[in-house]
C-alpha positions as CSV (number, residue, x, y, z in Angstrom):
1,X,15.9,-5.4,5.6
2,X,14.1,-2.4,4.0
3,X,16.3,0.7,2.7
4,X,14.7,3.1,5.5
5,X,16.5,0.6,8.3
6,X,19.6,0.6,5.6
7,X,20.0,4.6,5.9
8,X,19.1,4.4,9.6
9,X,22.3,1.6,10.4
10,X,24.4,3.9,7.9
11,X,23.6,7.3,9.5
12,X,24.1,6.2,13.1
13,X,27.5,4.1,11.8
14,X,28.9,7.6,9.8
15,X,28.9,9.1,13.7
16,X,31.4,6.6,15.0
17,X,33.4,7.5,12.2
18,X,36.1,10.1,11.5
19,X,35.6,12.3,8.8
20,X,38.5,11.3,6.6
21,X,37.5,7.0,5.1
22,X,39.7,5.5,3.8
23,X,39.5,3.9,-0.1
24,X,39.8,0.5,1.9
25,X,36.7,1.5,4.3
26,X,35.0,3.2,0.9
27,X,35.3,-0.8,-0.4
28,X,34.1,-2.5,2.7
29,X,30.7,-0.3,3.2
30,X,30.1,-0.6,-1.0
31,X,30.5,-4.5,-0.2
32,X,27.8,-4.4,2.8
33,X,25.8,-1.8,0.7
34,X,25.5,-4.3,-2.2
35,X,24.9,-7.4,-0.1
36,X,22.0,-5.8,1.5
37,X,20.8,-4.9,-1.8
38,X,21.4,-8.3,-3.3
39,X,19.5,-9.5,0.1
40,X,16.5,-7.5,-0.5
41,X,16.4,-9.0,-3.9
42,X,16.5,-12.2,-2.8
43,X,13.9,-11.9,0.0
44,X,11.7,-10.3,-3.0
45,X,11.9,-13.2,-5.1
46,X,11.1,-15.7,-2.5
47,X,8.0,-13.7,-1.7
48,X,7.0,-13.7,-5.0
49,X,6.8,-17.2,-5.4
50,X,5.3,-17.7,-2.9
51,X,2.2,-15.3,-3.2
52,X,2.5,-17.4,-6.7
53,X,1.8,-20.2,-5.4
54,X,-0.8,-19.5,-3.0
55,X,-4.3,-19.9,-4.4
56,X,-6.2,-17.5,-2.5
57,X,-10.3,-16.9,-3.3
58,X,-10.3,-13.3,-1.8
59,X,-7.8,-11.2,-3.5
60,X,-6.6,-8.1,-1.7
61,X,-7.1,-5.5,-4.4
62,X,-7.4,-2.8,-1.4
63,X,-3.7,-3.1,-0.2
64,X,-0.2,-3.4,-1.1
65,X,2.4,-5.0,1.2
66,X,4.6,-2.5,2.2
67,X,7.9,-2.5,4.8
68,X,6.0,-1.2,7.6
69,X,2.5,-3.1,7.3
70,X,0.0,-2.9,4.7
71,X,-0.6,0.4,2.5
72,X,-4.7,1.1,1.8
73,X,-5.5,1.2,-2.1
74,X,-8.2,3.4,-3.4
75,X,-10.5,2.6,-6.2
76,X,-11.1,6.6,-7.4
77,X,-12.8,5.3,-11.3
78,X,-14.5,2.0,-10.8
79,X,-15.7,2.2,-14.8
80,X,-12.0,3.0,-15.8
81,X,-10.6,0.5,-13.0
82,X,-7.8,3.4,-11.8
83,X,-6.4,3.0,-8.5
84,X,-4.4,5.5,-6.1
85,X,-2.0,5.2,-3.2
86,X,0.8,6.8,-1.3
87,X,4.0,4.8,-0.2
88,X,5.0,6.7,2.7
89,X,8.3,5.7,3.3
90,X,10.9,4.3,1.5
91,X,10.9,0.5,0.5
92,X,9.8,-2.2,-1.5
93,X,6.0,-2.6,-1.8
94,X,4.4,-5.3,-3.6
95,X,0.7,-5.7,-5.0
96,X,0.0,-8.9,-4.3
97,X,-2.8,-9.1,-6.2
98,X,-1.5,-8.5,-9.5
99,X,2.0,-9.0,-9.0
100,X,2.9,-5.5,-9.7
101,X,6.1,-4.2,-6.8
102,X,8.2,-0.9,-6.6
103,X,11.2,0.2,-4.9
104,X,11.1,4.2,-4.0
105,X,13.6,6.1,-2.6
106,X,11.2,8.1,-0.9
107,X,7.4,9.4,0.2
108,X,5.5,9.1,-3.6
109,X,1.8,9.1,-4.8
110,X,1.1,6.7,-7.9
111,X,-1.8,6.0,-9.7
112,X,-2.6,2.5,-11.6
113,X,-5.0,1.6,-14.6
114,X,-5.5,-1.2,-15.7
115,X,-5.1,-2.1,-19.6
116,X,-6.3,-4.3,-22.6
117,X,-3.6,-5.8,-24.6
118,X,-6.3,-6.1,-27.4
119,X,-6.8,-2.6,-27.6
120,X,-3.2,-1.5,-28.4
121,X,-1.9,-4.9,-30.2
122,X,-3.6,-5.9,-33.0
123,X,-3.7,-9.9,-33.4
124,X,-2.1,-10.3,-36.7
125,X,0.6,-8.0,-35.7
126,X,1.0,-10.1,-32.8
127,X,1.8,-13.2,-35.1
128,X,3.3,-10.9,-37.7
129,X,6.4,-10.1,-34.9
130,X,6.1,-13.3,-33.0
131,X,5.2,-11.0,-29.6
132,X,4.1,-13.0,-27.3
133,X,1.7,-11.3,-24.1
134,X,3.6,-12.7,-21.0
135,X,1.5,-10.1,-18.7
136,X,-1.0,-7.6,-17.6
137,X,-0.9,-4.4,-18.8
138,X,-0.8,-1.3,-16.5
139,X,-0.8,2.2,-16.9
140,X,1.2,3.6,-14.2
141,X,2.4,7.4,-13.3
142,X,4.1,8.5,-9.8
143,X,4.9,12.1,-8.2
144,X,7.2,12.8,-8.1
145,X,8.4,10.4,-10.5
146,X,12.4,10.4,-9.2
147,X,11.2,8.9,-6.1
148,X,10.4,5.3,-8.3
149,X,13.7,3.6,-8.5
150,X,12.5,0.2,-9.6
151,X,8.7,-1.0,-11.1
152,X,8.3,-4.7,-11.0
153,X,6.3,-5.9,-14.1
154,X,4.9,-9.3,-13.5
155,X,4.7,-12.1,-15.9
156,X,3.5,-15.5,-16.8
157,X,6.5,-16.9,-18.6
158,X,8.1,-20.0,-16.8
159,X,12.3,-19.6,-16.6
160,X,12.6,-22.9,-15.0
161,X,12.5,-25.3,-18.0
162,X,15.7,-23.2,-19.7
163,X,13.5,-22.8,-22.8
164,X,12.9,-19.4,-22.5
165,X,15.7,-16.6,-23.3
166,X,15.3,-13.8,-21.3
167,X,16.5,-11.9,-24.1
168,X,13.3,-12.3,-25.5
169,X,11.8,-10.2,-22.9
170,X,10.8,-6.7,-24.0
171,X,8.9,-4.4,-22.3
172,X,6.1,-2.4,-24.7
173,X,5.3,1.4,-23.7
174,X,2.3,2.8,-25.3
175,X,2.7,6.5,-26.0
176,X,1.4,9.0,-28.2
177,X,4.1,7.9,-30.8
178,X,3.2,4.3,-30.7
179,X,4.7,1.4,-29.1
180,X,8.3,1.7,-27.9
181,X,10.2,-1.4,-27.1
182,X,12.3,-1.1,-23.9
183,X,14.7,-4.1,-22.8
184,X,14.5,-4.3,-19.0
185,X,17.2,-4.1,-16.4
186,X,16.7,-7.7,-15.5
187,X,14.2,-10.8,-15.8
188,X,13.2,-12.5,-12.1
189,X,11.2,-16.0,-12.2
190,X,7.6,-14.2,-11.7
191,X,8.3,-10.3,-13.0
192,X,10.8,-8.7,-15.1
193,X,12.5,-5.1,-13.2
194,X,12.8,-1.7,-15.5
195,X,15.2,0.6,-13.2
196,X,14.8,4.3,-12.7
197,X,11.4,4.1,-15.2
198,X,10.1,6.1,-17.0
199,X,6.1,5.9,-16.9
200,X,3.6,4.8,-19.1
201,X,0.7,2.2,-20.4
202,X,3.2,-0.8,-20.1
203,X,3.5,-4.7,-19.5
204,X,5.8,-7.2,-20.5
205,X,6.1,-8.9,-24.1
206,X,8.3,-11.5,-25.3
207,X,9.5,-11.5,-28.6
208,X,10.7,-15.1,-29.9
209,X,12.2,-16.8,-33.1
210,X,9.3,-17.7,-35.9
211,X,8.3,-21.5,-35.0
212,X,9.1,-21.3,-31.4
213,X,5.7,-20.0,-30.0
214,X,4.2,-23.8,-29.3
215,X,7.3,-24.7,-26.7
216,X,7.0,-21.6,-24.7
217,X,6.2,-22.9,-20.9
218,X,3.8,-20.7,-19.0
219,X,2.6,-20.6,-15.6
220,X,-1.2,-21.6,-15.0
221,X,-4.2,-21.4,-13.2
222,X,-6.8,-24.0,-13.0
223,X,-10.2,-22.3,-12.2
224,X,-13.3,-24.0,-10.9
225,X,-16.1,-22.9,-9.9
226,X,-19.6,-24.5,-9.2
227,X,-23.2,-22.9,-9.4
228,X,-25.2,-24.7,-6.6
229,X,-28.9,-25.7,-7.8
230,X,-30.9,-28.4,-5.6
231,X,-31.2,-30.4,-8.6
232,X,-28.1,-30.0,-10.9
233,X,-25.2,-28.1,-9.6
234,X,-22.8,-27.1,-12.7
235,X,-19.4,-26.5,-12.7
236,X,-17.1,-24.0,-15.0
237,X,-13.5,-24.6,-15.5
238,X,-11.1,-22.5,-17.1
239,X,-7.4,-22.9,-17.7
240,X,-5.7,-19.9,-18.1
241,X,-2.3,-17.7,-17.9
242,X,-1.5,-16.7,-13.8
243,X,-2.6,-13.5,-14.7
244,X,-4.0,-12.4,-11.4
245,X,-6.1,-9.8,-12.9
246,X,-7.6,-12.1,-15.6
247,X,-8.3,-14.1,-12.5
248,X,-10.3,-11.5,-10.6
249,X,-11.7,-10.8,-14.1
250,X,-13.5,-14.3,-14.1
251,X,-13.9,-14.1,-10.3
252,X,-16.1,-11.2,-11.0
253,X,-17.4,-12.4,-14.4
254,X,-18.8,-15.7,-12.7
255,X,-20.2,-13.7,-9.5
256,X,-22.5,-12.1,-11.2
257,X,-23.9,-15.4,-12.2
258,X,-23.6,-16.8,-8.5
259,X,-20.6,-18.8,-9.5
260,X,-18.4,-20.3,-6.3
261,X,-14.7,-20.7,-6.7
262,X,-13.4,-23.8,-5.3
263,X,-10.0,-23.8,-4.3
264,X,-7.9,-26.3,-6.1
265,X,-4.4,-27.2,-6.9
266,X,-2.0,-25.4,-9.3
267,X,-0.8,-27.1,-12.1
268,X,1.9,-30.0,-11.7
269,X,3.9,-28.6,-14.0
270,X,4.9,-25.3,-16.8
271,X,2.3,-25.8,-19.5
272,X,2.6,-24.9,-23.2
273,X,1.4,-21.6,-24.5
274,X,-0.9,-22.5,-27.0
275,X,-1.3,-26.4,-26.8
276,X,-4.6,-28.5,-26.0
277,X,-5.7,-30.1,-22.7
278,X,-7.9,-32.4,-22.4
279,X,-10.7,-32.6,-19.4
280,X,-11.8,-35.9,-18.1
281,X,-13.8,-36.8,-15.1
282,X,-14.0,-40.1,-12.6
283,X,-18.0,-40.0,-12.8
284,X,-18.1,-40.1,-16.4
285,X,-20.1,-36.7,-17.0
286,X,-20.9,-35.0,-19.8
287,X,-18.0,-32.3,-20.3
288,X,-18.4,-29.5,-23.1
289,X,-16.2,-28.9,-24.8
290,X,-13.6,-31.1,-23.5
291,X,-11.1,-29.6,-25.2
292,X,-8.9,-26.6,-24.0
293,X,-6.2,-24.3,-25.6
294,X,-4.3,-23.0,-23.2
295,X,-4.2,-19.2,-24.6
296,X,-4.3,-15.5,-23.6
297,X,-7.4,-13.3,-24.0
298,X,-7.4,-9.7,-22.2
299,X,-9.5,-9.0,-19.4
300,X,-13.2,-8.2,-20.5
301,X,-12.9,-10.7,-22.9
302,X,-14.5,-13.9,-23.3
303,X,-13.0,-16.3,-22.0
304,X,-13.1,-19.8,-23.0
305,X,-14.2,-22.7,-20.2
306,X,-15.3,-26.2,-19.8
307,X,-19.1,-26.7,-19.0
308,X,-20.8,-30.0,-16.5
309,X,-24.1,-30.7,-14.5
310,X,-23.3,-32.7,-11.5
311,X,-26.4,-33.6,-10.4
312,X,-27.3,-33.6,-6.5
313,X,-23.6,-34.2,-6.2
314,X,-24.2,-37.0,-3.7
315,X,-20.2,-38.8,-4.5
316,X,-17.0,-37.3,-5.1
317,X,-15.5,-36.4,-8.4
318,X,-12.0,-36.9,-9.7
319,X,-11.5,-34.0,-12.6
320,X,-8.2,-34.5,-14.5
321,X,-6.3,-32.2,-17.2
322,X,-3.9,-34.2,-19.3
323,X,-1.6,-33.0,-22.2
324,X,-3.8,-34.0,-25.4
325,X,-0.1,-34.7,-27.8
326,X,1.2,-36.0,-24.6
327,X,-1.2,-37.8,-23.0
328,X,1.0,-36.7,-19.8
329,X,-1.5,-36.0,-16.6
330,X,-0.7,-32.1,-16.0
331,X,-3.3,-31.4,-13.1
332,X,-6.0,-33.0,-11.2
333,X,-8.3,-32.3,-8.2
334,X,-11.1,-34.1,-6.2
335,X,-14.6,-32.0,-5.6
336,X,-16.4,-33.7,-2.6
337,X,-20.1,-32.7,-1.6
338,X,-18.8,-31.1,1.5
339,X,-16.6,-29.1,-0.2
340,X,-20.0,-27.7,-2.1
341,X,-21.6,-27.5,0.9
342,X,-18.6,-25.5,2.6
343,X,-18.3,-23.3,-0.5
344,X,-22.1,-22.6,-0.4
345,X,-22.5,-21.6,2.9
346,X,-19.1,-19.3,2.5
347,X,-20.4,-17.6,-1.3
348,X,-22.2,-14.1,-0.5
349,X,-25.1,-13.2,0.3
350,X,-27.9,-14.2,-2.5
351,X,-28.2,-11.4,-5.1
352,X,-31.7,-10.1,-5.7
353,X,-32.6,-9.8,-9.5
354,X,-35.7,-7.9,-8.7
355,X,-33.2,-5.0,-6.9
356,X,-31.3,-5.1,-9.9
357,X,-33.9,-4.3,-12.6
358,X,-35.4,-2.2,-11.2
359,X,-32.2,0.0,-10.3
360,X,-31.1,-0.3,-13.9
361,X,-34.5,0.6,-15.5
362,X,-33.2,3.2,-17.9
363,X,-29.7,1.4,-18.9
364,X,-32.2,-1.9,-19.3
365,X,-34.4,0.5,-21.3
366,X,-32.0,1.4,-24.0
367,X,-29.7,-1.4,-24.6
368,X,-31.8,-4.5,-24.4
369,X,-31.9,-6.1,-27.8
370,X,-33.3,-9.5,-27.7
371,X,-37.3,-8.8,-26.7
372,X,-38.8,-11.2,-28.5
373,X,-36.9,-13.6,-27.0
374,X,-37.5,-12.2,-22.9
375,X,-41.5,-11.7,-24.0
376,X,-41.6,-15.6,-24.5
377,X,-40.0,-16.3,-21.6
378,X,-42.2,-14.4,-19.5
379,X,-44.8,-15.7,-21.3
380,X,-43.9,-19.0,-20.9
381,X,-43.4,-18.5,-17.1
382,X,-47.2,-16.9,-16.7
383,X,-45.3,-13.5,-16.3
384,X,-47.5,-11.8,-19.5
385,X,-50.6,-13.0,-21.1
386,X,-51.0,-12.8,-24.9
387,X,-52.9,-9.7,-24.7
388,X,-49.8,-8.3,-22.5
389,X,-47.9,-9.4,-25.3
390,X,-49.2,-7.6,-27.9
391,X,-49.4,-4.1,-26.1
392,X,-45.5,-4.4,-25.5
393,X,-45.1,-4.8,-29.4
394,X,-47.7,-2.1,-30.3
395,X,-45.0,0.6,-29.3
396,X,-43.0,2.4,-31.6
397,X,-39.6,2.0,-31.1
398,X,-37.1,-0.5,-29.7
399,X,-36.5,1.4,-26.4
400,X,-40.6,2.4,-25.6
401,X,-41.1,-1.3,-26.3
402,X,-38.6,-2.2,-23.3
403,X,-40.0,0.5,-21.3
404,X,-43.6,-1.1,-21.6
405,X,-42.3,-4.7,-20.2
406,X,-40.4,-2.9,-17.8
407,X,-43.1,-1.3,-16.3
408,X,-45.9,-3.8,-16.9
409,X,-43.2,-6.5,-15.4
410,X,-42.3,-4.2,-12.0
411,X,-45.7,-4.3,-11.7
412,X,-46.2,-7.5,-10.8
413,X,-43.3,-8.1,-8.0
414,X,-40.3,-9.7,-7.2
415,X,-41.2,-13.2,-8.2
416,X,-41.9,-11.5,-12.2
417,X,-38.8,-9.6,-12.1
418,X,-36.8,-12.2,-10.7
419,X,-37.9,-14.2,-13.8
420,X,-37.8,-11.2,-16.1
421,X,-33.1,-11.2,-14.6
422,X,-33.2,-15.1,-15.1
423,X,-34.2,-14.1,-19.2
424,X,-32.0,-11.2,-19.2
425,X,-28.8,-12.7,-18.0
426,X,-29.5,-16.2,-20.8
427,X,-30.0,-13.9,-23.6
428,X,-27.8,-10.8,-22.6
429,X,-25.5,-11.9,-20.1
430,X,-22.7,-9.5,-21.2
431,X,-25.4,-6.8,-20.6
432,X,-26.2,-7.8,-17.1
433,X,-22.3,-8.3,-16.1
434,X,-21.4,-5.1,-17.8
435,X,-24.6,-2.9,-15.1
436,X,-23.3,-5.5,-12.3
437,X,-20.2,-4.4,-12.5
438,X,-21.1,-0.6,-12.5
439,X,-23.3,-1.4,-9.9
440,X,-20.4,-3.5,-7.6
C-alpha cells in the first residue's frame, strides 16, 4: 500500500470520527500507521531482491517504477549521463535499473548524474582507510528538496553470510569541503536508506577493520557475451560487482564491438571481494587469461574479462567458475549453438563502419594517433597503394596526415571505410567507443 492510499483511508476515517480522540485511539492509529509503514518496507525489500535476481539483457534506463505505473526518465546530457524526472504523487519509486529508490511525501522534480569513484577516491587512500566501494555513485538534487523523505542507495555488499557489520556502512558525500562521512538510517540486503537527505555526489562505502578486506562477501554478475563470426565466434566473460550501471557500462562497451549478451545464471553463492576465480571449459578451449580477481573498477574503466574462439560452435559448451584457494564450483552455465543462433537473430541491427567514419571525420581527424599502424592495414587490405602511402606521410602535421587518409579512404567506398573502422577500433578502440557513445 502506497502513502497516497494511506492519507486517503486516514482522511475518509477522521470523518467518522468525533473531534475529541482519545490517547487510547491516538495509540491504536500510531500502531496501524507504523504497520503500514513497516509493510511498505517489507514489500520494498522483496522487490528488490527480486529485480536482483532477475537477469534482464534490456535495462530500463527510461523509467522508474512508481505506485501508480511507470514514471518516463529523460536523458537531458548524454556526455555527462544526467537524467531528469518528476514523481507526481507521493510514494515509493524505485530505479530498477540501478537500484537507486525514494520515498517523497509529495509532487518533486530530481535530477541524477552518474559518478566515478576513481575521480573523487584516490586508490591508496582507499587502502590507507580500509574503504571499501560497495556501490555506484550518484549525484542527486530534488525541488523541492523537503518533499524526499527517504533515498535508497544501492549496494553490492552481501548481509547474508553475517560477515559483514553494518556498522561498517558509511555513506560518502562529496562537497566542496571534501568528503563527509554520513552513517545511514539503516542497512537493507540490496541498499542502505539515508532519511530526510540531504543531497549530494553520494554512494555507499564500507569502512572495515585492517585485514578483513579478503572475507568481505559480495554479490556478482557473471557476464557473457559472444561476437558471432562464420568461422570463429569469441566469447568475453567478465565477473564483476551487481553494479547495474557497471553492467550497462560493459553492455554498452561490448555493443560497440557487436558483442551479444547471453543470459546466464547468477552466481551460486556471495563471492569474496578481492579473491581469484578460475575459468574452465567442457570443450577444452583456449581461455585467456584464465584467471579472474573478482574487483571493482568505476564505470569507463577498463575492465578486466576472459577471452575464447569457439569455432563454428557446432556442440555445446559447459563454462565453469570455481574458487581458485577453494577449489569450490561457484557458477556455471551451458552455451548451446541455438542459443547463438537465438541471440544473433535478437542482437540489433548490423552497425555500419562506413556511416560512422564518415560522421566522425573531424573528431577521427584530430585524435587518431596510431597512423602508421591503420596505413599498413589498409595497405595490407589493397585499400592504399605504396604511392598512396607516401602522399599521406608527406603532410605536415599529425592531424593533415589523418585528414589525407580520410579523404583519400572515403573516396573509395564503403567496403574501404568499412576496413579503414575494422583498423580503427584494433588500434584505438577506446577512441571508437568513446564517438559511439556520443553518437548513441
Amino acid at each position: 500500500m502506497d502513502e497516497k492510499e494511506c492519507h486517503e483511508k486516514s482522511s475518509s476515517s477522521d470523518e467518522e470520527l468525533p473531534r475529541r480522540v482519545s490517547e487510547d485511539q491516538e495509540s491504536s492509529e500510531e500502531q496501524v500507521s507504523g504497520a503500514v509503514y513497516s509493510e511498505m518496507h517489507q514489500m520494498i525489500s522483496s522487490i528488490y531482491a527480486e529485480l536482483h535476481f532477475m537477469f534482464k539483457q534490456d535495462y530500463k534506463y527510461d523509467q522508474f517504477l512508481g505506485p501508480e505505473g511507470n514514471v518516463d526518465v529523460e536523458l537531458i546530457n548524454k556526455s555527462a549521463n544526467k537524467y531528469s524526472l518528476r514523481f507526481p504523487t507521493a510514494g515509493w519509486y524505485l530505479w530498477s535499473a540501478t537500484g537507486l529508490g525514494f520515498v517523497v511525501r509529495d509532487v518533486v522534480t530530481v535530477t541524477i548524474v552518474f559518478g566515478s569513484w576513481s575521480q573523487h577516491l584516490a586508490l591508496d587512500l582507499q587502502h590507507h582507510e580500509q574503504w571499501l566501494v560497495a556501490g555506484p555513485l550518484f549525484a542527486v538534487t530534488a525541488e523541492p528538496e523537503e518533499a524526499v523523505a527517504e533515498i535508497h542507495l544501492p549496494h553490492f555488499i552481501s548481509l547474508q553470510a553475517g560477515e559483514v557489520d553494518v556498522s561498517w556502512f558509511l555513506v560518502a558525500h562529496f562537497k566542496d569541503e571534501g568528503m563527509v562521512l554520513q552513517r545511514p538510517s539503516r542497512v537493507e540486503p540490496f541498499y542502505a536508506v539515508l532519511e530526510n537527505p540531504s543531497f549530494s555526489l553520494m554512494g555507499i562505502l564500507l569502512r572495515i577493520a585492517r585485514g578483513t578486506r579478503l572475507s568481505i562477501p559480495i554479490t556478482s554478475n557473471t557476464l557473457l557475451y559472444f561476437h558471432p563470426h562464420p568461422e570463429d565466434v569469441k566469447f568475453h566473460l567478465y565477473l564483476v560487482p551487481s553494479d547495474a550501471l557497471l553492467t550497462k557500462m560493459i553492455d554498452d562497451e561490448e555493443d560497440c564491438f557487436h558483442g551479444v549478451r547471453l543470459q546466464t545464471s547468477p552466481s551460486m553463492q556471495p563471492l569474496t571481494f578481492g579473491a581469484r576465480y578460475i575459468v574452465s571449459n567442457s570443450a577444452h578451449l583456449e581461455i585467456i587469461p584464465t584467471e579472474l580477481k573478482l574487483s571493482y573498477r568505476s564505470p569507463g574503466e577498463i575492465q578486466p574479462f576472459s577471452k575464447f574462439y569457439a569455432g563454428q560452435m557446432k556442440e555445446p559448451i559447459q563454462l565453469e567458475i570455481t574458487d581458485k584457494r577453494h577449489g569450490t564450483l561457484v557458477w556455471k552455465t551451458v552455451v548451446k549453438p541455438v542459443d547463438i543462433q537465438l541471440g544473433a537473430a535478437s542482437a540489433p541491427r548490423t552497425f555500419s563502419g562506413a556511416v560512422f567514419v564518415r560522421e566522425n571525420h573531424r573528431q577521427l581527424q584530430a585524435r587518431v594517433g596510431d597512423l602508421k599502424g591503420v596505413r599498413d592495414d589498409l595497405q595490407d587490405n589493397e585499400v592504399l597503394t605504396e604511392n598512396e602511402k607516401e602522399l599521406v606521410e608527406q603532410a605536415k602535421t599529425r592531424q593533415s596526415k589523418n585528414d589525407t587518409l580520410l579523404s583519400m579512404v572515403e573516396k573509395k567506398g564503403d567496403r574501404a571505410l568499412e576496413l579503414l573502422f575494422r583498423s580503427l577500433s584494433e588500434r584505438d578502440p577506446y577512441l571508437v567507443s568513446y564517438l559511439r557513445q556520443l553518437s548513441l
